[in-house]
N, C-alpha and C positions, 0 to 999 in steps of 0.2 A: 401803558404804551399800546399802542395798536398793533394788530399781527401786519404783518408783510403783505397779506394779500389784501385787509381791510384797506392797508396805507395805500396799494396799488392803484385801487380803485378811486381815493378819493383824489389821488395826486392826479387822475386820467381825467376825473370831470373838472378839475381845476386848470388844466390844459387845454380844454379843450374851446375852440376858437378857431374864427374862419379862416386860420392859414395853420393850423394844427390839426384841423380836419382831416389834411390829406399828408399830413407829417409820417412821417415813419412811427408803427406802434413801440413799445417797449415789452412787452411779453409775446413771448410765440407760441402757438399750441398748432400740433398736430392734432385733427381732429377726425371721428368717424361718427356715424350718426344713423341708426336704425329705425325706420318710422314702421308702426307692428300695428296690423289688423286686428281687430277684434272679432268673435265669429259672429257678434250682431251686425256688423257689417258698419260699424263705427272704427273711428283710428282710436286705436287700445294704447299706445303709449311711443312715445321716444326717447330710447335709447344712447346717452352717448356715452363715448371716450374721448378725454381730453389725454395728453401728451405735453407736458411743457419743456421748455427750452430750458437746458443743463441753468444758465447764468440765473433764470428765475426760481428754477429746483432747488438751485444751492444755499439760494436767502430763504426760501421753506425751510430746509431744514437747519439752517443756523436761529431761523428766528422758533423754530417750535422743537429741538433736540432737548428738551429741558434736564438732563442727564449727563447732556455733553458727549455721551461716543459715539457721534456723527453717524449714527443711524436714528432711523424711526421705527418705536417700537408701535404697537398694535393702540394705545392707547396715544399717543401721538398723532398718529395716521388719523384715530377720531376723532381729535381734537381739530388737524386739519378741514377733514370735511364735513365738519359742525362749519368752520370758521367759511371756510366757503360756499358753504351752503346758505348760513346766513346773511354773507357778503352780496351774493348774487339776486338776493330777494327784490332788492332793488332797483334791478335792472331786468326784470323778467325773467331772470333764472339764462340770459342770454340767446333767450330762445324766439321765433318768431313764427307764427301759422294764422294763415289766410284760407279763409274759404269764401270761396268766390266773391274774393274782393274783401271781405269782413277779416276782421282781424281777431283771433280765439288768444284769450291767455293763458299762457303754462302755471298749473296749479303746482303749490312746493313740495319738489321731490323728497319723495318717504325711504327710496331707495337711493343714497350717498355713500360712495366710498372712496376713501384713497390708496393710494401705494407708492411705492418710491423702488425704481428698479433702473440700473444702469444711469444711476447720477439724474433721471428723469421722472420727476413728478406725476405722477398717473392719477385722475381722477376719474372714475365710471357713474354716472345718476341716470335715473329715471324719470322724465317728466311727462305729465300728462294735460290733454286740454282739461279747461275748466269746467266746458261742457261740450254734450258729444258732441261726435263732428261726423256726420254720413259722409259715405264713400262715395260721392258723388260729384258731379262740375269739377268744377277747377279749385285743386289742392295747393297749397304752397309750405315747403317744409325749410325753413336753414337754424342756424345760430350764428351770432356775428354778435361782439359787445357794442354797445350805441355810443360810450364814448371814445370808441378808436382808437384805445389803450394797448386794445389786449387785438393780435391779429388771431383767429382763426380760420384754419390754412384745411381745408380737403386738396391734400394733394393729388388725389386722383379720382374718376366720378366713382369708381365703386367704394367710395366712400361714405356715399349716400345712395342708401338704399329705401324702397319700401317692402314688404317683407308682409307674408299673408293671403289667404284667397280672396280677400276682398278686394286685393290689390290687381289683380290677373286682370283685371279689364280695363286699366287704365295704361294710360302712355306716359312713362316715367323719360323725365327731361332733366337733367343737372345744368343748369345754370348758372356761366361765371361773366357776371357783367364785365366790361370794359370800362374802367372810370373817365376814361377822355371824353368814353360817348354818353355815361352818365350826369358829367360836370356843362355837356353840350346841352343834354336834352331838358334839364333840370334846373339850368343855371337863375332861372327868375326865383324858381320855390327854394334852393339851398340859401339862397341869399336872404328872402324874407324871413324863414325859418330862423337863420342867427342872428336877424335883429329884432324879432318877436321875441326871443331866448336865448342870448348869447351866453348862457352856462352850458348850458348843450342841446341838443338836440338828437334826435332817435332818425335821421337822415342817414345814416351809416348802412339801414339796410339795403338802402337803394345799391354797394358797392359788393354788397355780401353772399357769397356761394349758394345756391341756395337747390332743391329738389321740387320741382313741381311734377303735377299730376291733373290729367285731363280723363275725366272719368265719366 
């Protein structure tokens, strides 16, 4: 049987569809997200923490307590973020970076952990570009799932940070698009996009919080 998070995900790409698009997700995460200089004066790595929602916390730990007394021991928790870790390979670790215009991918995080505290699922990883990325022009940092399963939520901008002296010269901007004026501006390519690939599409980040840098 598959873990809970495995099923999550595949049940969100089988949902999804151009009037699921903009459906309400089914997992919530609080989320923050650290983008860290490197002293070459390249982006050295991204930092998150996820936070989930109790009602998705509590099928984790029903589905991975293998003991039964509804806690998660230290070997659980690694089971979890093996299982996540794995899970998310295939949607780019969740993650999304642009440099001027080009799109970098996140190589798989070495640093995975979980925790479970106050009925809430915590996950912290480490992800990094695949290759470097100068501190230079125009940056773009977020995370957002592409099938619009799973919402993640920066409830506030200091939630997204960049962090570092390479950083000090650039003009940090957090970005939360408006989806009325995303569905306005976009509405010829969202539509070609689901009938090129009406299993899903990676359109999602056009909706998704994001940190840019002008550098």
């Amino acid at each position: 049987m598959m873990h809970t998070i495995q099923k999550l995900l595949v049940t969100g790409l089988l949902c999804f569809s151009a009037s699921s698009a903009f459906a309400h997700p089914h997992v919530f995460v609080d989320a923050k997200l650290e983008v860290v200089a490197g002293p070459d004066n390249t982006v050295k790595e991204l930092r998150n923490t996820w936070r989930f929602d109790e009602v998705f916390s509590s099928s984790v730990l029903m589905d991975f307590d293998k003991n039964a007394d509804l806690k998660l021991d230290a070997s659980e928790l690694h089971d979890i973020a093996n299982t996540i870790r794995s899970s998310l390979g295939d949607y780019g670790y969740f993650t999304f970076i642009t440099a001027s215009g080009a799109t970098i991918k996140a190589a798989k995080p070495q640093v995975f952990n979980a925790d479970y505290k106050n009925n809430r699922l915590l996950v912290y990883f480490i992800t990094k570009p695949e290759k470097p990325i100068p501190i230079k022009g125009n940056l773009s940092f977020g995370v957002h799932d592409p099938t619009l399963y799973t919402a993640i939520d920066f409830k506030n901008d200091s939630d997204l940070v960049a962090t570092g002296d390479g950083f000090k010269k650039c003009k940090h901007t957090v970005v939360r698009p408006n989806p009325n004026d995303v569905i306005k501006q976009n509405q010829a390519s969202l539509t070609e996009a689901f009938f090129n690939d009406p299993t899903g599409t990676d359109m999602g980040k056009l909706y998704a919080t994001r940190l840019d840098l002008a550098c």
